[in-house]
C-alpha positions, 0 to 999 in steps of 0.5 A: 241461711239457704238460698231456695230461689235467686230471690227467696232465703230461709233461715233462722233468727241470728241470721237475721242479726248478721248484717254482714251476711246479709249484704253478701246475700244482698237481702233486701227485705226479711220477713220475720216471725221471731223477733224483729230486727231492723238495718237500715236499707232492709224492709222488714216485716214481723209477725209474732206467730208462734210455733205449734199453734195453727195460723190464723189466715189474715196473718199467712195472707199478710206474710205471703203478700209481703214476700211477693211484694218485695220479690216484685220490687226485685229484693231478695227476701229472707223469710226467718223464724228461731230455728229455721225449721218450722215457721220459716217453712212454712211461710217460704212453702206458702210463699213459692205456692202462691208466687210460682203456683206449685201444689203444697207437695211441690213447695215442700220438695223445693224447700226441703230440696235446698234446706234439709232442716224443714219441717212444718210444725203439725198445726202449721201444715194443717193451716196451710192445707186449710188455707189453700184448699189441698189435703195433704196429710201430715204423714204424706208430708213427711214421707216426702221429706224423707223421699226428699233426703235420699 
């Protein structure tokens, strides 16, 4: 699990099963888009998105609404997939854009600033730049990635 802001986590499904770890993070809502866990005290939310397949909008509005309603309700939120790489990215990319105003280029760069293993699936990316009207292809997203790693 990495921190990108005081608020927001990323991170892979056997975090979200550590109910340890998560109270020392003080996590106290995880958005989930492997497999649901629940504690008691932690909102939770999963949404059964698969990796490779482009996202349907209601589905990346519903994710990125719940983040900025629990950061509103000032918990710390971890946004958790299988592996931590893709669709956890995704939805934490989504999540910084929309709650902080950054451009996608940006919210990738401070993802992959501080959780080196990002990276967007090619449909996942596609459906980010479809949802929020910005053309960044996928190779321009790599590039940074790995402007990003040195």
């Amino acid at each position: 699990m990495n921190q990108i802001r005081p608020w927001l986590y990323i991170g892979k499904y056997r975090d979200t099963t550590d109910l340890l770890l998560l109270e020392a993070h003080q996590i106290g809502a995880m958005l989930q888009l492997a497999e649901l866990v629940e504690h008691p005290g932690i909102t939770s939310l999963y949404l059964p998105v698969d990796d490779g397949v482009p996202l349907p909008y209601p589905m990346l509005k519903k994710g990125v609404d719940f983040v900025k309603t629990q950061k509103d309700q000032g918990r710390k939120v971890l946004v958790s997939c299988g592996a931590g790489i893709s669709r956890s990215a995704t939805f934490a990319i989504a999540a910084l854009k929309e709650i902080e105003g950054l451009n996608l280029s940006d919210a990738f760069r401070e993802i992959n600033l501080h959780h080196r293993e990002t990276l967007p699936h090619p449909a996942l990316w596609k459906s980010l730049c479809d949802y929020f009207r910005e053309e960044i292809s996928y190779s321009k997203m790599l590039a940074l990635r790995r402007a990003t790693a040195s």
